[in-house]
Residue frames relative to the residue before (quaternion, step in Angstrom):
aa qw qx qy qz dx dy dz
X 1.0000 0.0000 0.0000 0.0000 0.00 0.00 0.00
X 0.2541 -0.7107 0.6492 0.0945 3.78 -0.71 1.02
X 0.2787 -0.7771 0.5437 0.1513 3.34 -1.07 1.36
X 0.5438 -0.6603 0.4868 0.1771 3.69 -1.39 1.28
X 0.1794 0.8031 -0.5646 -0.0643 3.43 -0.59 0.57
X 0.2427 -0.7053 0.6647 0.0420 3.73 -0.79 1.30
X 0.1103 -0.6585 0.7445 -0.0048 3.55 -1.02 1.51
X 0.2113 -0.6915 0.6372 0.2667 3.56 -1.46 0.36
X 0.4835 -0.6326 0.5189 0.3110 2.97 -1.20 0.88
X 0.6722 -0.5918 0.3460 0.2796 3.00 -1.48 0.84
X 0.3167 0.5453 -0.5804 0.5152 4.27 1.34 0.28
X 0.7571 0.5356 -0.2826 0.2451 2.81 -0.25 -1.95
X 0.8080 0.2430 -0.2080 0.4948 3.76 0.43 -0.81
X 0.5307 0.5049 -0.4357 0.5230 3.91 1.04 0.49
X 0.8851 0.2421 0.0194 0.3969 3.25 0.58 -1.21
X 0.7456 0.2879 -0.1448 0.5833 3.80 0.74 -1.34
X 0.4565 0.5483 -0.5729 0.4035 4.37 0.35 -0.35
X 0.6076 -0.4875 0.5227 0.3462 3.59 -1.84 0.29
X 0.6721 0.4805 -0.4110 0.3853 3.76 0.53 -0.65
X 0.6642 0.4889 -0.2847 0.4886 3.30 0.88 -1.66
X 0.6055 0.4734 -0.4253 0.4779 4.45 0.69 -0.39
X 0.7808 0.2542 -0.3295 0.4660 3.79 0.61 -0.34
X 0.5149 0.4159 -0.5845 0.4693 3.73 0.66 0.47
X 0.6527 0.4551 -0.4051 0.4503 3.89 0.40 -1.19
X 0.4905 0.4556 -0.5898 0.4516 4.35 0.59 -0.31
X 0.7812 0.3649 -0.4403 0.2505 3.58 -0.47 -1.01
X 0.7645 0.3036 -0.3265 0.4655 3.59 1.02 -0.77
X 0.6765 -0.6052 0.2614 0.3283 3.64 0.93 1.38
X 0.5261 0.6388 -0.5234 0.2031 3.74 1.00 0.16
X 0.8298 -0.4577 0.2619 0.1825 2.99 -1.52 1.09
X 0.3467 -0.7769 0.4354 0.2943 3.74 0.32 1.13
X 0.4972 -0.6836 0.3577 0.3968 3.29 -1.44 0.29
X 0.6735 -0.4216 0.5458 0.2660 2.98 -2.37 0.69
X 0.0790 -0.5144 0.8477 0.1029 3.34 -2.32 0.34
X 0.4417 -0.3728 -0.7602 0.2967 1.45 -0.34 2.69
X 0.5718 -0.5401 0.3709 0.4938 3.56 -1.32 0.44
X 0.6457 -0.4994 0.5189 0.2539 2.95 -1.56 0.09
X 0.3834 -0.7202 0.4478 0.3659 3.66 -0.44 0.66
X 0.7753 -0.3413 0.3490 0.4009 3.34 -1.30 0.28
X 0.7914 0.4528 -0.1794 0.3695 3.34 0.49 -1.55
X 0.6365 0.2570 -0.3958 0.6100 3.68 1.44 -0.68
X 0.3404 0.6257 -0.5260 0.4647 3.85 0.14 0.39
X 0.7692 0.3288 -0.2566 0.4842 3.56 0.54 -1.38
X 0.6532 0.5729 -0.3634 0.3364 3.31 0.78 -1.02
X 0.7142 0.4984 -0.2785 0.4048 3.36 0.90 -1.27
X 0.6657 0.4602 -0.3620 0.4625 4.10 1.23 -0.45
X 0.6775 0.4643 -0.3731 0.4316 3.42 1.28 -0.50
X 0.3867 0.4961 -0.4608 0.6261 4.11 1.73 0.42
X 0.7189 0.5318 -0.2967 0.3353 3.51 0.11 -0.44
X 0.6344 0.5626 -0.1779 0.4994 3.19 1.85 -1.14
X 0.7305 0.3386 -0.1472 0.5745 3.60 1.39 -0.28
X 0.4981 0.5330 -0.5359 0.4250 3.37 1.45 1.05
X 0.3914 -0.7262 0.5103 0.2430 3.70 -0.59 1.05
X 0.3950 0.7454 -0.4110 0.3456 3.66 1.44 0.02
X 0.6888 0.5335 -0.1139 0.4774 2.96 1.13 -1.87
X 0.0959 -0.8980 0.2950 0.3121 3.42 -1.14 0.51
X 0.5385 -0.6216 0.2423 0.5147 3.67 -0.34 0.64
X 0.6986 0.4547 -0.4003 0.3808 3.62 0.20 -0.24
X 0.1749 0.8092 -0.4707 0.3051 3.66 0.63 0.90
C-alpha cells in the first residue's frame, strides 16, 4: 500500500481554508472567487488592506 500525502498550498491555507475565510471576514477581505484568486492578487489585496486605517492593527 503506497501512502497519500495532500500538502496545501500555501493560498489555500492564507486565504481559501475555513479558518483563514473567517479571520479575513472581520478585516473585510474580499470573499473568495470561482476561480480562486491567485496567490499574488490575494497578496496584493491584504497588503491594500494593510494601509487601511479602518482596519485594526491588533488583529
Amino acid at each position: 500500500m503506497q501512502a497519500v500525502q495532500q500538502f496545501d498550498s500555501i493560498n489555500h491555507v492564507l486565504f481559501e481554508c475555513i479558518p483563514a475565510q473567517d479571520i479575513l471576514r472581520i478585516v473585510n477581505f474580499p470573499p473568495s472567487t470561482t476561480p480562486a484568486r491567485s496567490l499574488g492578487d490575494n497578496m496584493s489585496i491584504a497588503l491594500e488592506l494593510m494601509h487601511d486605517c479602518s482596519v485594526p492593527g491588533n488583529l
